[in-house]
N, C-alpha and C positions, 0 to 999 in steps of 0.2 A: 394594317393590323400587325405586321411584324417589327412596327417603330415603336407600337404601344408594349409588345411584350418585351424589347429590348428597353426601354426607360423603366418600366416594372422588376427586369432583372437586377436592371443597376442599382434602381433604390434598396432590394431587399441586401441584394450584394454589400452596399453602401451601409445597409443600417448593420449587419450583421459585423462586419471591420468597424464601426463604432462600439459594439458591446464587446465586440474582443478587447479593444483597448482603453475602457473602463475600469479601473484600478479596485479591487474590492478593499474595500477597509479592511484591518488586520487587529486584532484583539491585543493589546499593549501589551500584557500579562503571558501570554501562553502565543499569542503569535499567530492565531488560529483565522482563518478568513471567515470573518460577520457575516456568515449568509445562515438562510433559517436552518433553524433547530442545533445553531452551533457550540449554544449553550448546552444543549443537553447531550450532545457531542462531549464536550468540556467537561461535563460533571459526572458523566460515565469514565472516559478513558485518563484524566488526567489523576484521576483516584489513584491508580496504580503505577503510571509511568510517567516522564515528559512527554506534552506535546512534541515535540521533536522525532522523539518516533515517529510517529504516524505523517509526521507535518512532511517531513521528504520522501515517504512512499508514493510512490504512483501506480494505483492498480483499479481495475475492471470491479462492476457491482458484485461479480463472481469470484474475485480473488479477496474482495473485502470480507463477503462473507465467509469465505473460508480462512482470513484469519481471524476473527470472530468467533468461529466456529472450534478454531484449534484455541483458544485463549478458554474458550466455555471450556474443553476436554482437558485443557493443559495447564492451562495458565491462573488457574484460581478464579479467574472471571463467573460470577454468577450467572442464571438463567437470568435473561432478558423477556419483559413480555416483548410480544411479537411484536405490536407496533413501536418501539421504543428502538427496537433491534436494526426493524426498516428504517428510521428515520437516521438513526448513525448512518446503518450502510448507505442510504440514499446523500447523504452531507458526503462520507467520503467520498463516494463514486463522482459526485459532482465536483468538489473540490478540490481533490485531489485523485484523481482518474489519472490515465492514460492522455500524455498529451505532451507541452514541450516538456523538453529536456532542461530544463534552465537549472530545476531546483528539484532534481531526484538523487535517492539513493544511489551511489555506484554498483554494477552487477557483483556479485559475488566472485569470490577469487578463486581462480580453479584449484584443484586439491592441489595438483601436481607444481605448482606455482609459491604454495604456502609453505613455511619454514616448518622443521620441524616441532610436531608438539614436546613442549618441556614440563606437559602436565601429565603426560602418557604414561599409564601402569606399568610394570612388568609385561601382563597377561594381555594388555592390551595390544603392547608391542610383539608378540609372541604371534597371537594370532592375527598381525596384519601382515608378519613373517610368510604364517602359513597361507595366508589368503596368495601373497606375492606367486607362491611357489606351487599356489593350487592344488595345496592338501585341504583346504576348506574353501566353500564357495561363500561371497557376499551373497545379503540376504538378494539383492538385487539380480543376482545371477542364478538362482535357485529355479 
């Protein structure tokens, strides 16, 4: 019995290293990987930005829809019906989720790392003086 569940293991093991290494088709135009609903993926987000945005993100069904979410408050993005809404976040989360590192965005650059700003107000430089010197607290610190 435990030769049958080890050749069972191997084949799922075996067939699962086959689908990993399946190359999805990629959409000429916009770059986007052909899997369903990628179209309507496409005709939603490329309205306002490059695919490229999105195309080197890698994030969780939960991070997707939270920048969706910040886009609806923020970004001019219209209200989505609900299923229209799940089938983006379900394409992104599948296509571009959490996973290798081959083709993602770089992490963000620590503040302390980054040159100074040469678009800084006055008032703005003022109060990061006084933040420095903790006569004002960030909102973060409140």
């Amino acid at each position: 019995m435990p030769t049958i569940r080890l050749i069972c293991l191997t084949a799922v093991l075996n067939l699962n290293a086959f689908a990993a290494e399946q190359v999805v088709p990629l959409d000429p135009t916009t770059g986007m990987k052909i899997a369903p609903d990628w179209e309507l993926v496409r005709n939603h987000c490329v309205i306002c930005h490059s695919s490229q945005t999105f195309l080197r993100q890698r994030a969780t069904e939960a991070n997707w829809t939270s920048v969706l979410e910040w886009m609806q408050k923020h970004g001019g993005l219209w209200k989505l019906d609900a299923e229209v809404e799940k089938k983006i976040i379900k394409y992104l989360a599948i296509n571009y989720g959490p996973g290798s590192a081959d083709n993602y965005r770089r992490a963000q650059i620590s503040a302390t790392l980054m040159p100074p700003n040469p678009y800084a107000t006055e008032a703005r430089l003022k109060a990061e003086a006084k933040k420095k010197q903790g006569i004002i607290q960030s909102p973060a610190n409140k």
